[in-house]
N, C-alpha and C positions, 0 to 999 in steps of 0.2 A: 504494500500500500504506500502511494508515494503523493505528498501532498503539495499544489502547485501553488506559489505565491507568485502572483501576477500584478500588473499593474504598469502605467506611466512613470514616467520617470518626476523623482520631488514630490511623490505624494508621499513620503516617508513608507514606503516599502521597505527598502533596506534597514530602517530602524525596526522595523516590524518582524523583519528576519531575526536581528540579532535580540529583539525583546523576547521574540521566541525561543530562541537557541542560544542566546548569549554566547555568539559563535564572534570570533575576527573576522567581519568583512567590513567593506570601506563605504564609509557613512560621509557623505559632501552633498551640496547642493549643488549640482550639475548635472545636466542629461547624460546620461550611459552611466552613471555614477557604478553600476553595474557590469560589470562585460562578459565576464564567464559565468555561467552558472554557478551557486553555491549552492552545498548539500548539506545540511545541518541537520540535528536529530530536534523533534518537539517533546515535550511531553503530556500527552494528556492527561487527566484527574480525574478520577473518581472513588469512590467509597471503595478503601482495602476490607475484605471482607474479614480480617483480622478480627476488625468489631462484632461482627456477626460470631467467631467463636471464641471471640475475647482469647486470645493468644497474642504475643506478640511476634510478630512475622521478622524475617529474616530475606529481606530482597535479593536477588541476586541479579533477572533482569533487568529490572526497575528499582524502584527508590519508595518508602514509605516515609511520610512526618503526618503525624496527630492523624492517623489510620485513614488518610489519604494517599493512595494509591498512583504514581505517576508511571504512564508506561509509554515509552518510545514509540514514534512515528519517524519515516523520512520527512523533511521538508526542503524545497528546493525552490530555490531565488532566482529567479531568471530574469534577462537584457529586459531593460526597460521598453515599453510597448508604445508605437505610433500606429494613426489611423494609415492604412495602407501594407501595415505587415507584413498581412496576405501573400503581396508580390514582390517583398523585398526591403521596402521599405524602413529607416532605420537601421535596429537588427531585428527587424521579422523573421527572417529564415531559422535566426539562433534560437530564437523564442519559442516558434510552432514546434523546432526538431524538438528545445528540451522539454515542452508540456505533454509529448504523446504522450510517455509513458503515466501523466499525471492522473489520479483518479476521481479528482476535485478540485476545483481551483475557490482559493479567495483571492477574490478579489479587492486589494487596497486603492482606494479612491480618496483624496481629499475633499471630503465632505461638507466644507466651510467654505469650498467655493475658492481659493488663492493661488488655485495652481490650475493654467490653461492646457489645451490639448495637446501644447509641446513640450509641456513641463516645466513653462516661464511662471516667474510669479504675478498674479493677476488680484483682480475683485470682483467678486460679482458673478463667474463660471458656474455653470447650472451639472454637479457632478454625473447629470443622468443620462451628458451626452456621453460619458468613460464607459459608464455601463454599460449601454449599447453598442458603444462605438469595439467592447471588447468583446460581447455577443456578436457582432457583424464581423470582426475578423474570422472569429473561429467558422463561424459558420460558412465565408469564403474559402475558406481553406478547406472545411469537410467536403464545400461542394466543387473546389476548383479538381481536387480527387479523384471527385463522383464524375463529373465533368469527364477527364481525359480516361476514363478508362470506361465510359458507359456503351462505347461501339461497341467494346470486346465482351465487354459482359451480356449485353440486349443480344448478343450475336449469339454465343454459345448458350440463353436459354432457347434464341428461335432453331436450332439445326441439332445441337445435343440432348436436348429436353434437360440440362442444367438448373439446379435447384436455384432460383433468386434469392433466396437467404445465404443458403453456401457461398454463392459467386461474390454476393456483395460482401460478407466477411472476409474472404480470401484478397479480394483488390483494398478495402479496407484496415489490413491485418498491422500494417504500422499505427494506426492508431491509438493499438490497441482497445478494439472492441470487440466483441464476440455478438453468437449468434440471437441468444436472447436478447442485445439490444441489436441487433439491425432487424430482430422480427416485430420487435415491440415499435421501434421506430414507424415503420411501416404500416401499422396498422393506426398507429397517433398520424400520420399524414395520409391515412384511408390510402391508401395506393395495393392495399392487400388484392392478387390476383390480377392487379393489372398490370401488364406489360410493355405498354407503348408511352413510356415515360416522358412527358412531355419536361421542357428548358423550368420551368413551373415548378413541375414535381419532385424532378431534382433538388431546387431550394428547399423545397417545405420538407423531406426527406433530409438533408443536412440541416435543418434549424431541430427538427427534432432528435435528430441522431447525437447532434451536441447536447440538448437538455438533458439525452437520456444518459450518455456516457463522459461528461467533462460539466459536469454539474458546475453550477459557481455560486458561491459565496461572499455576500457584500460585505468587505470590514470599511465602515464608516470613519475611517483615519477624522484626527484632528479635530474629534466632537466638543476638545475644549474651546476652540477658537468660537464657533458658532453651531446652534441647534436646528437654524429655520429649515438648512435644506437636509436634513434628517427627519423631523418632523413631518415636511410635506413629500417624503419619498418613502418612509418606513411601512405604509399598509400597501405599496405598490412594489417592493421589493424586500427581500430576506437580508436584512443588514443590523450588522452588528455596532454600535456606539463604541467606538474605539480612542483610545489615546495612547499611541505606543508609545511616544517618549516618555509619559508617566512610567508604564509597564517600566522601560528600559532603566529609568531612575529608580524606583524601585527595587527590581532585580540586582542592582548595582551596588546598593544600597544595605539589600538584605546580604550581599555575597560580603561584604565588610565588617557586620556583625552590628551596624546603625542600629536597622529595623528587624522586627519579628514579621514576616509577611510568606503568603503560599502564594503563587500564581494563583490568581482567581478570585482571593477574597475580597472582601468587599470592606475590610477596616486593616490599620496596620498598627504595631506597638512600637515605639522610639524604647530602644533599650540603653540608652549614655548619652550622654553630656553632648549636645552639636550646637553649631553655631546660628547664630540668629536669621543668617541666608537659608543655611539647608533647613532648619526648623520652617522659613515660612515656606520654601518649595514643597516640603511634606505639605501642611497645612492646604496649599492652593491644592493638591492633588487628594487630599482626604474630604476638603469641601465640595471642589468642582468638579473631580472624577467619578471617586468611590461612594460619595454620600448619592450623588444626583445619578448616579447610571448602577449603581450595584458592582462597579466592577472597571476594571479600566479596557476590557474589551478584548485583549488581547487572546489569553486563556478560553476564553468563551468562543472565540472564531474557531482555533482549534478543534475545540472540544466538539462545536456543533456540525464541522465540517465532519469528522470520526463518526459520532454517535448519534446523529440527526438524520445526516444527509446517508453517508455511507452504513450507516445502520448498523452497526459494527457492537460487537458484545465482546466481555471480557471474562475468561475462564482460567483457571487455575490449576494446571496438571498437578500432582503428587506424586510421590511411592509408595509412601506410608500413610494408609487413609484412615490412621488410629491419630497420631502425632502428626499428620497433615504437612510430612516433611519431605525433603529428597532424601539420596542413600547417603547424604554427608551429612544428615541431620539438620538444614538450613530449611525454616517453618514458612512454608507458603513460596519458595523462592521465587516463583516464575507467573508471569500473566501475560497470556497471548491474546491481543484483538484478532479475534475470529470476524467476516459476515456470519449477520442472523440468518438463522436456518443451518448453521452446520453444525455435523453432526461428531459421537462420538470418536469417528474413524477420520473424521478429517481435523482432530485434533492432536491426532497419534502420528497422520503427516506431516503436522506443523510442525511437530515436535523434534519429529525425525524418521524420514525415507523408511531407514530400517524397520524402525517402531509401528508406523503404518503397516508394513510388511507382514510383519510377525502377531498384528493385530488379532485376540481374541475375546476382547470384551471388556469393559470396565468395571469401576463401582462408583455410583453418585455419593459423594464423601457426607452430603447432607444426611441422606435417606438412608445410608448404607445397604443399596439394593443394585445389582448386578442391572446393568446397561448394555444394549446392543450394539452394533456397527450403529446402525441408522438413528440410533436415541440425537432426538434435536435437540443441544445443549441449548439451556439459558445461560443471562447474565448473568454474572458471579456464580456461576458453579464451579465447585472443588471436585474436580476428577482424576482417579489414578487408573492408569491403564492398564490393563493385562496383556501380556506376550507369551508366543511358546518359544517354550526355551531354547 
């Protein structure tokens, strides 16, 4: 699962990278301020199940504090984004190669309106044309695709009797999509059964193919500066109230041993003596942030982009489903984001090729009751595997 952070350049993207990963990349106010992709790991949060058996866990994948649970995602920073991408423009070409593999994108927008379409500083910029304007790239790109390879395809279903689903995931298959979205697609743009695709079809077919597989998520960067055009944009798009330079002061802050703070929360503790600047920047970000928005947004994109969009559950393999340990004795160590709907056998692949392999059954560590291959795990289940030896 690899998660795409997108966006123009100067809407504090790159701040938003390292809020999230507190990773070294290069943070300036200039267009390209970006140029290679950056891969950095996130962490998302949720309830360690710790508390549910009142034990104290021992992470080995992830990281536990106060029986919150953070567990790794990729995320990946890519060339900042102009209208025209598509065909070059910019670095378009860098952008499209490095979002295939993405499985969701947020989108960071400066949301207060100060940053124009080329990434100048401006007043007054209406953020709904970025939206679009990065929905209508991708969607030229799905369809310039669809475009140059629809003789070959329209050809082998009229002479081969070639499946339309197959064919279109096969010419398709850099996108990384599969068949369940180009069939579902298909049928969101009514084209199910028909063959003679008209210039039309083709668009509404790549506008849906995008929604279905490069999902995006709005982070409303910079909801300190101003709220109007968050306000009159929040019940017409999925956006998150963000302020990542708080996040990244914060983070920064907490990593110095200043403040007591988790990603996500919504209040922080001053733990020593600081100075009367850094006390009132705490201050403006505990009033204007965290009181008025629950949060400074950052965390929350994450988490929604995981568990919202990509629907994603979190399970807990064992060995020992008495002491809820590995064979080294470390309580809970591991938490894999599964998709929902999978089952007990595809968390024995996750785990490991072999283990998949040698797969004979589990025990649900809650219920203490023997599990099948196909048992659909929930969230926070504790599961240990069986193998033959």
């Amino acid at each position: 699962m690899e998660i795409g952070i997108v966006g123009k350049p100067n809407v504090g993207k790159s701040t938003f990278f390292k809020a999230l990963t507190l990773a070294d990349v290069e943070i300036a106010s200039f267009p390209f301020t970006t140029i290679q992709a950056n891969i950095g790991v996130g962490w998302v949060r949720t309830d360690c199940v710790c508390r549910d058996f009142n034990v104290d866990c021992n992470p080995q994948n992830s990281y536990c504090v106060d029986r919150q649970r953070f567990i790794p995602v990729k995320v990946i920073d890519v060339a900042g984004l102009v209208p025209g991408a598509h065909m070059g423009k910019g670095l378009g070409n860098q952008f499209l190669d490095d979002l295939r593999r993405a499985d969701v994108l947020i989108h960071v927008v400066d949301i207060s309106g100060r940053t124009d379409e080329r990434g100048n500083s401006t007043e007054g910029y209406d953020p709904e044309f970025d939206i679009k304007f990065l929905e209508k790239e991708i969607d030229l790109w799905f369809y310039g695709i669809l475009k140059r390879n629809w003789a070959k395809i329209s050809g082998k279903i009229r002479h081969t009797r070639k499946d339309l689903v197959k064919e279109l995931t096969k010419q398709l298959s850099g996108l990384e999509v599969d068949e369940v979205d180009v069939k579902e697609a298909i049928n969101k743009a009514e084209l199910e059964g028909k063959l003679d695709w008209s210039d039309d079809d083709l668009r509404e077919f790549s506008i849906k193919l995008r929604e279905i597989s490069k999902p995006i998520l709005i982070c409303g960067n910079k909801i300190d500066l101003d709220t109007k055009n968050f306000d009159r944009l929040k019940e017409k798009y999925r956006i998150i109230p963000t302020c990542s330079e708080a996040e990244l002061a914060l983070r920064r802050a907490e990593k110095s041993n200043i403040i007591r703070y988790l990603p996500g929360d919504s209040d922080l503790e001053i733990l020593r003596d600081i100075n009367e600047k850094q006390r009132n920047a705490l201050d403006f970000i505990k009033r204007n942030i965290l009181d008025k928005f629950g949060s400074t947004g950052v965390q929350k994109c994450l988490n929604t982009a995981v568990f919202d969009i990509l629907k994603q559950i979190v399970v807990y393999p064992v060995e020992n489903e008495n002491k809820l340990t590995d064979s080294k004795g470390n309580v809970l160590p591991d938490a894999y984001l599964l998709p929902g709907g999978s089952t007990a056998l595809d968390l024995a692949y996750k785990i490991h090729t072999d283990i998949g392999d040698r797969f004979i059954g589990a025990i649900d560590c809650r219920t203490r009751k023997k599990i099948g291959k196909d048992h659909v795990l929930k969230n926070n289940d504790v599961i240990k595997i069986l193998v033959r030896k």
